[in-house]
Each structure stands twice: as C-alpha cells, then as structure tokens.
N, C-alpha and C positions, 0 to 999 in steps of 0.2 A: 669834145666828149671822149676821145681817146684817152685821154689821160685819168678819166675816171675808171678804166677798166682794170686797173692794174690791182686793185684786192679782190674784185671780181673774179679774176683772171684765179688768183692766189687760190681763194675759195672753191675756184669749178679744180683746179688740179691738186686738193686737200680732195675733194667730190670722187674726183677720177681714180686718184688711187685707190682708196674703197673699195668703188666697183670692179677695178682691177685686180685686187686682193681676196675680191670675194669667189671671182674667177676663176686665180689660180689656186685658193683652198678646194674648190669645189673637183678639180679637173687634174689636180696633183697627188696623188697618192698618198707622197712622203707628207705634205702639208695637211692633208685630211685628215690622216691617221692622228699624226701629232696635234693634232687640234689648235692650231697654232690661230689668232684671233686674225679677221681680214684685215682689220687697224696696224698690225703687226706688220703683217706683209707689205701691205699697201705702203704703210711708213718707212719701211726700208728700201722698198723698189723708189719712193720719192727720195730719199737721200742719196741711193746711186744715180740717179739722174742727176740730182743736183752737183753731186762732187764731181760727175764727169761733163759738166755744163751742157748738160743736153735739155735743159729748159733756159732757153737765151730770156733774157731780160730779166733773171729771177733768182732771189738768192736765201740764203738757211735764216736773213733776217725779215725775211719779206711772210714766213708763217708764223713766228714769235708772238706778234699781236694776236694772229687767230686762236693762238693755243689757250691764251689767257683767257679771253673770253668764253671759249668753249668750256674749260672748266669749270668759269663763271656759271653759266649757262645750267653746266647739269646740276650741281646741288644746288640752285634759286627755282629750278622745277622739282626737283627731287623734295624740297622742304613746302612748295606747293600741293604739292599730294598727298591723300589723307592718310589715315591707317587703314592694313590691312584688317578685312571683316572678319578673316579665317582665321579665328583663336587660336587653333591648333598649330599656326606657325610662328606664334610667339614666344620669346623666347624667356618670357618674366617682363620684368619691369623693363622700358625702356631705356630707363635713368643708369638701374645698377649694369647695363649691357654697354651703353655707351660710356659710364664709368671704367669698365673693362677695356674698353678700344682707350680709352685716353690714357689710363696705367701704360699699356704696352706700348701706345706712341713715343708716351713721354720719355721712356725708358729708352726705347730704339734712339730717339732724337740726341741726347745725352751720349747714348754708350756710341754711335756712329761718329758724331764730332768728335771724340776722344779716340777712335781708332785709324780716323782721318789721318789727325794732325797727329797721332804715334807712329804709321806709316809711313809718313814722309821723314819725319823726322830721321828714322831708323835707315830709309832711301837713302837721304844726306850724307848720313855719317858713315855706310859702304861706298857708296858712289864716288863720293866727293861734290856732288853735284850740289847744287844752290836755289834749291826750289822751295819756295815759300811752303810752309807748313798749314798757312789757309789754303791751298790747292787741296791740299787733303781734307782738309775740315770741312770745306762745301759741301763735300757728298753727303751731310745731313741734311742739307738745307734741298738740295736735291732730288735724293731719296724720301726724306720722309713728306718733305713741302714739297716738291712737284716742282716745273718749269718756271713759274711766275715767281715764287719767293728765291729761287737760286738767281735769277736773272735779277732781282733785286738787289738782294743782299750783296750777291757779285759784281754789281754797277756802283755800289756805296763802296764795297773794300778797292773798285781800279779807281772812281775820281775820286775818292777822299784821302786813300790811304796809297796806293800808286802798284797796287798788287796788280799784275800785269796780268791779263785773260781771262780773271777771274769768271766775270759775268759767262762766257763760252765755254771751261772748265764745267762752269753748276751746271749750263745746260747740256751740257756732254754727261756728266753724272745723273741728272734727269733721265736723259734716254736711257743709256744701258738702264739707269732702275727699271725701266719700262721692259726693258729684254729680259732682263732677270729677273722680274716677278711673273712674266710668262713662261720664261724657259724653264723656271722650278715653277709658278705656281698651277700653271695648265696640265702636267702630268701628275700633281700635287691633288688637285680639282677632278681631276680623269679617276684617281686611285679611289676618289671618297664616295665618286657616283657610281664605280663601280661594286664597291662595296658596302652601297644604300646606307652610306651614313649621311647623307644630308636628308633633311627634312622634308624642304619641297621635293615630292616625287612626281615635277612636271620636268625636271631637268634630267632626262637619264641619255647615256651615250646608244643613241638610234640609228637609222641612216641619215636621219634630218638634222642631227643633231653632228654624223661626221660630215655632211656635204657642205655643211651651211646655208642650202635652200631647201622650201615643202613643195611637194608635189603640188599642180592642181585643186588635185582633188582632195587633197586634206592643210591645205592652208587657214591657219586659225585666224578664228575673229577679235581683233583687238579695238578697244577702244570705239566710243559711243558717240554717236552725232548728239550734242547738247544746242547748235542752232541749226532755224533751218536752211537748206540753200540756196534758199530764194534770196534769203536777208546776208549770210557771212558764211563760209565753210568752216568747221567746227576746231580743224587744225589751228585757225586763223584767229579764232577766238582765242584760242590758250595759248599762243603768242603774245597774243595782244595783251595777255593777263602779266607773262613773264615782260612784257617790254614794260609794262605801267612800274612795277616793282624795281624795275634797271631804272626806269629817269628817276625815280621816287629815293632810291639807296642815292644815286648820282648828285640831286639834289641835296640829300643829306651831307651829304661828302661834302660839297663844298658849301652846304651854311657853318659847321662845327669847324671845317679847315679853317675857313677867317676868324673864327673863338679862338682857336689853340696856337694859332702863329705865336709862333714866341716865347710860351708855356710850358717848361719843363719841368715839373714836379719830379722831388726827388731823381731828378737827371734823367726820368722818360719822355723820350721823343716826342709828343702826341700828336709831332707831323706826321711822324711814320705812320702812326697807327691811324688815323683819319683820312690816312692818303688814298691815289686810286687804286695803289698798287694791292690794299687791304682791300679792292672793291667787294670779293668775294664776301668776305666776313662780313659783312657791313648787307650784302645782298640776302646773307640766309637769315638776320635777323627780322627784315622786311619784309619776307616770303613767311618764316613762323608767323609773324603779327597779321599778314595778310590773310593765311588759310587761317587763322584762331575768327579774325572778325566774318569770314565767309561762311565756317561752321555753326558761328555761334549765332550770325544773324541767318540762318537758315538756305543760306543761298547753293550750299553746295552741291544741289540739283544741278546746276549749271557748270559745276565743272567735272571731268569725265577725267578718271585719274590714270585709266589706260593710257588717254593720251596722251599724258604728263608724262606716263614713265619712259613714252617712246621716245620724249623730246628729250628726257634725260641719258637715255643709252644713245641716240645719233650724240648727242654732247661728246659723249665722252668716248665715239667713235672717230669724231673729226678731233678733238682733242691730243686722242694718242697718235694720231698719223700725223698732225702739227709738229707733235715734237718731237719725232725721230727728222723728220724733215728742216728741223729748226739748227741742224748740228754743222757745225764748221768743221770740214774733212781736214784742214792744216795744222788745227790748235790740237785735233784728237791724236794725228799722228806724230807731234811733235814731244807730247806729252804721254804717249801709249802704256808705257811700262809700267810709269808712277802709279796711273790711272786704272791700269788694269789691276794692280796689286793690293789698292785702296778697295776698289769694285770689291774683288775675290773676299778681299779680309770682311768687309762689313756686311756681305749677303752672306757669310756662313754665320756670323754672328746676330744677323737678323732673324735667320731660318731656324735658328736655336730658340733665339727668343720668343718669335710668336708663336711655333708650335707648342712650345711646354704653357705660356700662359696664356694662351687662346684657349687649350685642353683644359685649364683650370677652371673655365668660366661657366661651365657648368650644360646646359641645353642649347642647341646651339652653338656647342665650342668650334666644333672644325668650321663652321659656317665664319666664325670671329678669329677662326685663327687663320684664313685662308686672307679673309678681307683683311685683316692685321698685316700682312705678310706685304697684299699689294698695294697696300695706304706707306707702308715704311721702306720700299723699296722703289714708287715710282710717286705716287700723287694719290690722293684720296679717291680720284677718277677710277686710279687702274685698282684699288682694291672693288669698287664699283663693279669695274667690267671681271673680276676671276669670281666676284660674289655674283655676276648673273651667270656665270658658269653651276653653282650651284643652287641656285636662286632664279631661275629663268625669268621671272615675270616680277621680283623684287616681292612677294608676298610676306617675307619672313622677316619678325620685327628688323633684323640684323641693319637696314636700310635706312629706318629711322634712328636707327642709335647711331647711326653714322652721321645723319644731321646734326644730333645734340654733341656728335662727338667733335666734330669741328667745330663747334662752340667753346666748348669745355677745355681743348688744348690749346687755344691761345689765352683763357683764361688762367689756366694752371702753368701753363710754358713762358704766360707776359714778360716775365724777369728774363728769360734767354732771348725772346723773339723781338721784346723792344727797348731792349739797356745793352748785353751782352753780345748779340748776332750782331750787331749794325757799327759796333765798333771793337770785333774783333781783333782788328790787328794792331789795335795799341792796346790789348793786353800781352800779359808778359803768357809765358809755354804756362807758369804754376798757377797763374789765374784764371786762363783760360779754361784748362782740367778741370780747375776745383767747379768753376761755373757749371760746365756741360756733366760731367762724371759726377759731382754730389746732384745736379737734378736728378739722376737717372736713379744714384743709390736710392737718394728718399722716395721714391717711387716706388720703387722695389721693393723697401720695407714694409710699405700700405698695403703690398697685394694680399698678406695675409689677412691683412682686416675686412678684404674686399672677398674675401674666402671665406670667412666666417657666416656666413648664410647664403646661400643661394634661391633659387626659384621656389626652394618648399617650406623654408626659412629654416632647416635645421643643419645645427652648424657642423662641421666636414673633421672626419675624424682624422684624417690621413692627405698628403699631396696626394696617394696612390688613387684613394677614392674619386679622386675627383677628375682624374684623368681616365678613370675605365667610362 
C-alpha cells in the first residue's frame, strides 16, 4: 500500500501550501496589503522547499500531472454552470465578448512567439552564445497556453527535434507568467476596485477582502444542498457530475484516436489534436452539451451552481501552486538572463496589448482587460483567478465568454496550434515569423470590425470613445 501514497502525498503538500499561504497572507502585513493570492505564496514557499530538497522523496516532476488536471478541472465545471440571473452584470452578447478575448489572445499568441524568438536571436548575436531561438519562442506557448501545452509542445521540439530543455524552459515560462500576471495584475485589480470601476460591487478592498479570512460572525452563505444527507452530500453529487463528463470526454478521446491514427489532412496532426494532452478542449465541449441537455430537459433544480463555482476556484487554486512548484531550479538558473529578458520584453508588450483593447470592448472592458492580461501571461486559470479579484463570485457575463472563448482560439489559432507549433523547428527564422506575426497582424486588422457595434449596436465614432 505504501507505494500508492506517493500522488496522495503530492496532493496533501499542493493542500498544505494553500493553507500555508493563506496564513501568511493573513498574519503578514507586506503580503496583505499587496494582496498577493495564497496560491502565489503557497507556490513559491513549495518551490523553495523543493529546490533546497527539503521535501525527500519528491520532485518539480511529481506535481506536473496535478497541474494538468486542475486546470482540466476548473473550466469542465466552470462550463457546467449556468448563467448569471443578475442582467445587470452582463456584459452584451456573450458571443461578441468572447469574440473580444479571442482577438486579443490571438493577437498576444502571434505577437509573443515573434518576440520570443527575436530576443534570443538578438541574445546570440551580442553574446556569442548558441541558444536555440525556440527557447525564446516557447514563452507563447507558456504564457498564453499555460503549463500543459508548453510541456507539450516542449516534449515534441526535445524528442522530435533535439532542442535541449525545451519542455522545462515552457514550464519555467508558465510560472513567472503566473508571477507576472499577479505582480502587475493584483495592483492592476487593487487600482480598478478602488476606483469602483468594476461592476460586481461584491468585490471591494475590505478587511476580509485584505486578510483573506470572514469573521464568524459574517461568513457568507454559498452554495445549496440539491441532495439530501441521508442519501449523498451535495459537494459529492457535483463531483460526481464533473467525474461522468471526464470518463465520457476520456472515452471520446480514444474512440476518434483509433479514427485518425494515420490521417493527416492537408499535413494536420489529428493525433495531436484528439490526444490527451487536448483533454481539456475536448472536456469543455462535453460540459457545454452536458449543461444544454440538464437545462433543457428541466433538471437543473438539481444542480447548485454556487457549488460549481467553488469547485472551479479551489481548481484553479491548486493549479497555480502545481506550477510554480512544477519548476526545475538548475534549467532556470542556467538559462536566467535569456529568460528573464524574453519574460521582461513580452509582459510589457502584453500589458500594452490587453489594456488598450480590453478598453475597446466596450461594458465590461477592464473586467476583459484584466482577465485578457491573466489568460496571455499565465493560463486561462490565472486570468480566472485576477477576474475573481474583480468578479468575486463569477456573476458577470466576462466567465462565460471565457468558456466560449477557449473554444473559439483553438478554432481560429488551428493553423498555429496543430501545423506550425508542433514542428517549429524545422521551420526556417522567415517562416516561422511570417506564421505567428501575420496571425497576429490579421487579428489586429478585425478589431475594427469588432468595434463597429457594441452592446447598444450603434457604431463608435472614435478609438477615444470607446476607451472613456
């Protein structure tokens, strides 16, 4: 039996720093004030333990899997849950808002891999040094896709192509994204509740809101028992809902895998894209068809979407402390300078990006330019957790357009994410630009057309208009 305990193990000390984190937010002054998330902390106090081996028997590859799944996790409950009742916090059409997130991804996705692989290059040619130019170009795959598709993509460019560290490179890029959308987007988040421009006015900076615990006596009520407890506890039902939807994707996966073995239309993978590593994709589609047939055939008495939302923020709580915890301390320091210079360059060019056309998007902008900011900087999770910064309780459309919105960028992004990404490095420097930099252009050139009506339909006379 000992031997089963070792992801057990993994799981209670992803558990423990949490609790740890939440501890010293609450009891530290400097961490209070800054509002820094307990995932954060917690994630970093796990990574110095790890690199000074002060957890024996345990390594940065042993919470990798966890991460995955967590992320799994919160958007296949997240897309389980219904809409918000309160009109007032919509923000228009669902459609044209996650239209919005997907422009700006796409944009970010493009214009990141071309600053990647222009950094290093530029590294080389001062230094002298001889560092693959996908070292740099990961950081999109990192930043904007999160720990699972850099660990992908970076396992295809070391055994296919022979690029050394790649896979530990993306997930080193993964984290800082994760530092950097907190380090700018929590005082970024702090600035917009302070000056009541977010929506939801359940989220405002309180003492509950610096300590990160409620008193007693004002501990709110979330989330509704739908069984009784005689028969299931209610938590254990809506597990039970998200576990059906995991075999059910799981199954899918590998009936269409044995279809497409083999099957490359015009030169796309459709291993890739059928694989596990796509579980996610393939999970939110499941969860939409799942909550359409619970709606429609009346059953949705039975599920309680407070408690969906809970399972979806612990998600994306153990998710972010997975992958700061998931980092190898000898590839980061070996490679510090390149990586930090890459880092620097494409989070200023991010923070350009999603502020001016988050702002364009009309009701809701900061809400979309916030969550823009943490979806292209760490994973769709961490734009998640800076939007419940403004969004306490997920009420405002911005949540749902973020379901559709992961839909919609691997549908628009297919040509980078399953021809281009996966055999980067046998393109030459000018193909690979043209690929990632004209995605990004022709994006770019849409957003006017995506400006052209807003939420009252009448069309915008000015960029200026649309930014007040």
């Amino acid at each position: 039996m000992e031997s089963s305990f070792h992801g057990v193990i993994a799981f209670a000390l992803l558990a423990g720093m949490l609790v740890i984190g939440s501890l010293l937010r609450k009891y530290i002054p400097l961490l209070r004030h800054s509002l820094v998330p307990a995932s954060i902390i917690g994630g970093l106090l796990g990574f110095s333990l790890l690199s000074f081996d002060l957890l024996p028997g345990f390594g940065a590859g042993d919470f990798t899997t966890l991460t995955f799944h967590f992320f799994t996790l919160s958007f296949m409950s997240l897309c389980l849950t219904g809409s918000s009742k309160n009109k007032s916090l919509s923000g228009g059409s669902i459609l044209r808002g996650g239209l919005w997130l997907t422009l700006i991804w796409t944009i970010s996705l493009g214009i990141q891999g071309v600053l990647g692989y222009g950094v290093i290059l530029a590294y080389d040619q001062l230094t002298g040094s001889d560092i693959s130019a996908l070292l740099g170009a990961i950081i999109t795959h990192g930043f904007t896709q999160g720990p699972g598709q850099a660990l992908t993509f970076g396992t295809i460019w070391e055994k296919e192509y022979g690029i050394s560290n790649a896979a530990q490179v993306g997930m080193i890029y993964a984290s800082l994204g994760f530092l950097v959308a907190f380090l700018v987007g929590v005082p970024w988040a702090k600035r917009v509740i302070r000056k009541g421009q977010n929506l939801n006015r359940e989220s405002s900076i309180d003492g509950y809101f610096l300590s990160g615990f409620y008193s007693p006596e004002d501990k709110p009520e979330t989330g509704r028992m739908v069984t009784h407890s005689a028969n299931m506890d209610s938590v254990a039902w809506h597990l039970g809902l998200l576990a059906i939807a995991y075999v059910l994707t799981h199954i899918w996966l590998l009936s269409v895998r044995d279809l497409v073995t083999g099957f490359s239309p015009w030169g796309l993978n459709l291993g890739v894209l059928f694989s596990h590593n796509m579980f996610f994709i393939h999970g939110l589609g499941v969860c939409v068809l799942m909550r359409l047939f619970i709606d429609k055939a009346g059953l949705n008495r039975y599920v309680d979407d407070d408690t969906l939302k809970r399972i979806t923020g612990s998600s994306v709580d153990f998710m972010v402390v997975g992958t700061l915890m998931s980092i190898q301390f000898a590839v980061l320091y070996s490679l510090l300078t390149p990586i930090l210079l890459v880092t620097l360059t494409v989070t200023l060019a991010t923070l350009a990006g999603c502020w001016w056309l988050g702002r364009l998007s009309g009701k809701l902008g900061h809400e979309r330019a916030l969550t823009s900011f943490g979806c292209c900087c760490g994973s769709t999770g961490t734009g998640l957790l800076l939007l419940r910064m403004l969004d306490a309780d997920f009420s405002t459309s911005v949540a749902k357009e973020l379901a559709f919105f992961n839909l919609a960028i691997v549908l628009v992004n297919m040509h980078l994410l399953f021809i281009f990404a996966p055999i980067a490095p046998s393109l030459s420097t000018g193909a690979y630009l043209l690929a990632f930099g004209g995605t990004a252009l022709v994006a770019l050139v849409l957003v006017p057309l995506l400006m052209g009506k807003l939420k009252t339909g009448a069309p915008l006379n000015n960029v200026k208009e649309a930014v007040k």
